[in-house]
C-alpha positions as CSV (number, residue, x, y, z in Angstrom):
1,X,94.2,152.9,115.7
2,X,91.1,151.0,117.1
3,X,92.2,148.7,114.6
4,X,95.6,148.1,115.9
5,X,94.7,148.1,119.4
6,X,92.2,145.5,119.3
7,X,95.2,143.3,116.9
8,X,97.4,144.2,120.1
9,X,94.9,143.0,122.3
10,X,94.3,139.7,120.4
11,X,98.2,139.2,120.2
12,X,98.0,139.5,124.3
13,X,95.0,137.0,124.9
14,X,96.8,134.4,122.3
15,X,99.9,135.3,124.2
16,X,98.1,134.9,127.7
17,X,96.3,131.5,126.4
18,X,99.6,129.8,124.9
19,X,101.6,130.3,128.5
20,X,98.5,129.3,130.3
21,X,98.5,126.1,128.2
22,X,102.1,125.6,128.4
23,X,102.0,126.0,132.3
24,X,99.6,123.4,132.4
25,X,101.5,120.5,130.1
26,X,103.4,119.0,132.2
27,X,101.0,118.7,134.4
28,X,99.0,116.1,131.9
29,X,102.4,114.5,131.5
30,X,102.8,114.2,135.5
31,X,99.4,112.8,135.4
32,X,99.4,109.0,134.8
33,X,102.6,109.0,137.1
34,X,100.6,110.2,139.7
35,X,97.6,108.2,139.3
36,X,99.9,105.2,139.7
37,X,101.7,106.8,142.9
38,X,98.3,107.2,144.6
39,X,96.7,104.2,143.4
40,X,99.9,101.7,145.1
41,X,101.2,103.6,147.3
42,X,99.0,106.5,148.8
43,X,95.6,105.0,149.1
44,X,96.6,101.2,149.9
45,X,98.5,103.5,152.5
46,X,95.3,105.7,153.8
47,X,93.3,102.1,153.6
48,X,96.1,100.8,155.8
49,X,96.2,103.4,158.5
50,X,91.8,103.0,158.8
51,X,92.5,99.5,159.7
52,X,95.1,100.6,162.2
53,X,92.3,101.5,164.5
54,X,90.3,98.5,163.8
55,X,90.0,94.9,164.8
56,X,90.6,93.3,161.9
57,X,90.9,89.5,160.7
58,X,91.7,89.8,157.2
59,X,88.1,88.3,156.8
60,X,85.1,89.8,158.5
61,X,84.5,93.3,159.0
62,X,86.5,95.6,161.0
63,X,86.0,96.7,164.3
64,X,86.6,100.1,165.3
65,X,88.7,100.3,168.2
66,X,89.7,104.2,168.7
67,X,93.6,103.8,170.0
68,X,93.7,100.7,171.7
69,X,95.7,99.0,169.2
70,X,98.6,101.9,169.9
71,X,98.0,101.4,173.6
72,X,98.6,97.8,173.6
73,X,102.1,98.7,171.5
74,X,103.1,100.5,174.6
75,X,102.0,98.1,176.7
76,X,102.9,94.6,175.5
77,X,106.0,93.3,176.8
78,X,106.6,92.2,173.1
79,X,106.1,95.4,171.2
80,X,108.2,97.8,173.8
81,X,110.6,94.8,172.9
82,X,110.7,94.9,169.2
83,X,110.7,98.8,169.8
84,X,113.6,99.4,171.7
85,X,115.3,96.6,169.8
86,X,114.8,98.4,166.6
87,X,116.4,101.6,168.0
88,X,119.1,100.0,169.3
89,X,120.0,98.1,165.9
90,X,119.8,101.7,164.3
91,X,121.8,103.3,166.5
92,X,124.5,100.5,166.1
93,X,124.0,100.0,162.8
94,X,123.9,103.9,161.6
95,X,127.1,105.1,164.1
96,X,128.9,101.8,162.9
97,X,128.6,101.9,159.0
98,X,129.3,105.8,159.2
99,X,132.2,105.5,160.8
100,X,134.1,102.3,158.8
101,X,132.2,104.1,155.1
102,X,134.5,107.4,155.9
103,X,137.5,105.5,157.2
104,X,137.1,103.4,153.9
105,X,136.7,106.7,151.5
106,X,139.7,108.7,153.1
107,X,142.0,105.6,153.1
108,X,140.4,104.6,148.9
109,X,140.8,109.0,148.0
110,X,144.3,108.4,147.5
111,X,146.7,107.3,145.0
112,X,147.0,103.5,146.1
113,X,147.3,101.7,142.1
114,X,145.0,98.7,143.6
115,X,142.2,101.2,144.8
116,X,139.8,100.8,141.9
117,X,140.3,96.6,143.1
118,X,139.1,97.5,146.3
119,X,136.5,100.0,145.5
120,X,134.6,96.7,143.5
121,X,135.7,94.5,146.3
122,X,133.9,96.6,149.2
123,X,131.3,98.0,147.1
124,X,130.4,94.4,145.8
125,X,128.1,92.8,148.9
126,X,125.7,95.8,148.8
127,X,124.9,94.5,145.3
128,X,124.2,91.1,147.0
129,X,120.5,89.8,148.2
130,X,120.4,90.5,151.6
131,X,118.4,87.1,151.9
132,X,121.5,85.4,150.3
133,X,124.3,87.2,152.3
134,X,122.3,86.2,155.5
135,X,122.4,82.7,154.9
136,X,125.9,82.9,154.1
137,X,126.9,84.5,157.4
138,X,124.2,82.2,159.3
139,X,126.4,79.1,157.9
140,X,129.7,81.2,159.1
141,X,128.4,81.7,162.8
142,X,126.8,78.6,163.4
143,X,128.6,76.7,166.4
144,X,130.1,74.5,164.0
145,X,130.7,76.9,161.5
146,X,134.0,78.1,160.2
147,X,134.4,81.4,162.7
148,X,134.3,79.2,165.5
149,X,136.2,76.2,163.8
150,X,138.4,78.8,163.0
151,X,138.6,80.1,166.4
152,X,139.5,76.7,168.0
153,X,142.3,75.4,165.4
154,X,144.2,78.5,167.0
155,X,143.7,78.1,170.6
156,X,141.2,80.5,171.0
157,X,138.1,77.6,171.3
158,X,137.3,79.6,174.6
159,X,136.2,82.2,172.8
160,X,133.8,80.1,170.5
161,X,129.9,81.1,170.7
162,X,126.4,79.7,169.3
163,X,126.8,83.4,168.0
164,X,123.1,83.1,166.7
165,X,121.5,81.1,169.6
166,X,121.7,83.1,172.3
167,X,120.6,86.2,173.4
168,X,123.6,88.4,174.5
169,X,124.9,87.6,171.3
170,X,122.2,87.3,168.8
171,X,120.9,91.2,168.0
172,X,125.1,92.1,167.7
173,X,125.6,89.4,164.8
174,X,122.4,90.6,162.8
175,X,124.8,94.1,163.7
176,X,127.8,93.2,162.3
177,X,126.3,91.1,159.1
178,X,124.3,94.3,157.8
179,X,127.2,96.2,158.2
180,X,129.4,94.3,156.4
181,X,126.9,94.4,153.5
182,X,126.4,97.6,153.0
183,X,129.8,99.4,154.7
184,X,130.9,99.4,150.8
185,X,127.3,101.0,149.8
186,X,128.2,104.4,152.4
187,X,132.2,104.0,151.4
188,X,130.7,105.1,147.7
189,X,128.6,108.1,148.9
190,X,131.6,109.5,150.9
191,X,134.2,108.5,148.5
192,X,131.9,110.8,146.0
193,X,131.6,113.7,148.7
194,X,135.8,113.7,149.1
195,X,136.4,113.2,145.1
196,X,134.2,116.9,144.9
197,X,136.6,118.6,147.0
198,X,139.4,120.6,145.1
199,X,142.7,119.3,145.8
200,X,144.1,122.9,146.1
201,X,142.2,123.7,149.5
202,X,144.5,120.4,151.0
203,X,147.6,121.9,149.5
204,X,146.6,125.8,150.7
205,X,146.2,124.3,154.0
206,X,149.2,122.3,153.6
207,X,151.6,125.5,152.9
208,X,149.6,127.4,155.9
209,X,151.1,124.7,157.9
210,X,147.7,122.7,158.8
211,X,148.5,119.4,160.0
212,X,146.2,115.8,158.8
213,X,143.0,116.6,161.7
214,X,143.0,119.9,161.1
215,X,142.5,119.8,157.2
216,X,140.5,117.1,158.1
217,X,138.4,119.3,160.4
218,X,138.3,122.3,158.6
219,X,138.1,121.4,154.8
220,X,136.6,118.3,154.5
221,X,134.6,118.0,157.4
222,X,131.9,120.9,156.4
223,X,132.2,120.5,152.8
224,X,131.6,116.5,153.2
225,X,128.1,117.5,154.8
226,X,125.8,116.5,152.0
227,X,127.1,113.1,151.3
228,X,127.1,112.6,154.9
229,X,123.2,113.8,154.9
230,X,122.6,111.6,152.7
231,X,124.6,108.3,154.1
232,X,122.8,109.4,157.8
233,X,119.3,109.4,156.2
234,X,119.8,106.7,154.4
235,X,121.6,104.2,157.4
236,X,118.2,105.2,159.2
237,X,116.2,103.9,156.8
238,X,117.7,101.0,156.4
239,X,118.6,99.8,160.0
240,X,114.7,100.9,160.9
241,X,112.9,99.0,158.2
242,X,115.5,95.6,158.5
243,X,113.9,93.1,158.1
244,X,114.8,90.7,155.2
245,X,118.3,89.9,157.7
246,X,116.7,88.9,160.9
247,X,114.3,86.8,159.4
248,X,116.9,85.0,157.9
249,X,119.2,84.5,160.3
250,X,117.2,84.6,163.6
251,X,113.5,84.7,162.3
252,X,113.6,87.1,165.7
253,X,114.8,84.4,168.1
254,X,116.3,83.3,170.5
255,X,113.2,83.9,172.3
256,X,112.3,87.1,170.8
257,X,116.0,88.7,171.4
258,X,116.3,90.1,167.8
259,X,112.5,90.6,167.0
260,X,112.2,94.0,165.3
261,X,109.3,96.1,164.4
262,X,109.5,94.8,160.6
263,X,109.8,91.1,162.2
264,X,106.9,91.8,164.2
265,X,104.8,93.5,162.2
266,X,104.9,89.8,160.0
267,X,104.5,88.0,162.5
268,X,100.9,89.6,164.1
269,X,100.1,89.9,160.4
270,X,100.7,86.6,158.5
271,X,101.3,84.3,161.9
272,X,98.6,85.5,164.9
273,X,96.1,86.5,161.9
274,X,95.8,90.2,163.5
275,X,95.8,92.5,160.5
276,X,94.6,95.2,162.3
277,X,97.0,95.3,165.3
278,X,99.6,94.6,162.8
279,X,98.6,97.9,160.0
280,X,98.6,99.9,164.0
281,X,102.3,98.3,164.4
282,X,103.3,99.7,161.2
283,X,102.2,103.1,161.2
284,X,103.8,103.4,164.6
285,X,107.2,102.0,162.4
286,X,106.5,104.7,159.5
287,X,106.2,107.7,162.2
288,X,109.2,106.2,163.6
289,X,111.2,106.5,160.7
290,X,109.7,110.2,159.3
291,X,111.3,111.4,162.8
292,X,113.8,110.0,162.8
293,X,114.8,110.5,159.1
294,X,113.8,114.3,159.4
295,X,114.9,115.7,162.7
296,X,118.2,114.7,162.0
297,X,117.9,116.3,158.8
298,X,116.5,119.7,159.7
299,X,119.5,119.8,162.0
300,X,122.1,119.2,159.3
301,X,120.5,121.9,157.0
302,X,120.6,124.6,159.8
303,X,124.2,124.0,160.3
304,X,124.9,124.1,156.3
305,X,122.6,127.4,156.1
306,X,120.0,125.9,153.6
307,X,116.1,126.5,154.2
């Protein structure tokens, strides 16, 4: 009997040992992975945010300045600027593509024979550099470009603008060039979303009498909530972090009407020399995007009933 129970109690601490050993595997495997996640991103980041409270050259040693590098955000004429011009590109940008990426996926979720065509045809400029599509649109709204060429061969030369040169206009055409690139990109996500709903809830509803808006509102409204978490998230992310666009097709003029935080964020880096006022500018632009990335997040979740 003593025998057996100490055999038992061997078999146990083998037991015990193995699950302990294979609990900690994948955690050797996740290793490396990580090293390399903290090493680019999560320490350069850390080192980054030090020097956001710093005066900093690039060259000689840093200064420690407490806040004032936030302070001076708030109170520069140019930073509120590239602020509040950065919100209002996301909201334009992320209410705008939204809207014309559903229209596009409910009109594409039905039996048209040329709807594959035009799934590649609207999906194909998200593919595109944004770099290249900029300069393609900056050629199409220059003053003498085709859309106002265009404009005056049918009588309409009143209605003619230096689209990129002025400042009513300017912010507006960065607008509507990012959303024609990546309308297609959202029409996918929500085209995915309606192609997961079961065609026999529409034709339930259908027999019950429902009418277009109201299957729309009560079938695939709530059950198109995760792809439209995920389009909302990601049109905030994108719109907040532009940059690549407005360099190309404004470089943040006409005087300063289209600078963003990305823009501006370059240019007290790379142009003015101030690193450290520029690393302060940035981690202002990452908060602004964890907010606004997870607030509106937190709130789709609680309707859907997830934790």
């Amino acid at each position: 009997m003593s025998t057996l129970s100490h055999s038992a109690a061997r078999l146990r601490l083998g037991a015990a040992r193995r699950a302990h050993g294979v609990s900690e595997v994948p955690w050797l495997f996740a290793a490396p992975a990580l090293a390399i996640y903290a090493g680019l991103l999560l320490i350069p980041t850390a080192i980054g945010a030090f020097y956001a409270f710093t005066a900093w050259d690039g060259i000689t040693a840093p200064q420690w300045l407490g806040l004032a590098n936030f302070q001076e955000i708030l109170s520069d004429g140019d930073g509120r600027d590239a602020l509040v011009h950065t919100l209002l590109l996301a909201a334009g940008y992320v209410l705008t593509v939204n809207a014309i990426g559903l229209a596009l996926a409910l009109g594409l979720n039905t039996a048209l024979k040329t709807r594959g065509l035009l799934r590649a045809l609207y999906f194909f400029p998200a593919v595109v550099s944004p770099l290249a599509v900029a300069y393609i649109w900056k050629y199409v709204l220059d003053p003498s470009g085709p859309l106002n060429e265009g404009l005056r061969s049918i009588g309409l030369g009143g209605l003619a603008e230096p689209w990129l040169g002025q400042t009513s206009t300017a912010l507006p055409a960065v607008l509507v060039v990012m959303v024609w690139q990546f309308a297609g990109w959202h029409t996918v996500i929500y085209l995915a979303g309606l192609q997961g709903i079961q065609r026999e809830l529409y034709e339930a509803a259908a027999v019950d009498g429902a009418g277009a808006w109201r299957r729309f509102r009560d079938i695939t409204r709530p059950l198109l909530m995760p792809a439209f978490t995920i389009s909302l998230v990601l049109s905030l992310v994108v719109s907040l972090t532009t940059f690549d666009q407005v360099i190309a097709l404004t470089n943040g003029g006409p005087a300063g009407a289209t600078t963003t935080m990305g823009t501006y964020v370059y240019e007290q880096a790379f142009v003015n020399g101030r690193f450290g006022y520029s690393a302060a500018v940035a981690l202002m632009l990452m908060v602004v995007v964890a907010v606004a990335v997870t607030v509106p997040l937190a709130l789709l979740r609680s309707r859907q009933g997830q934790p």
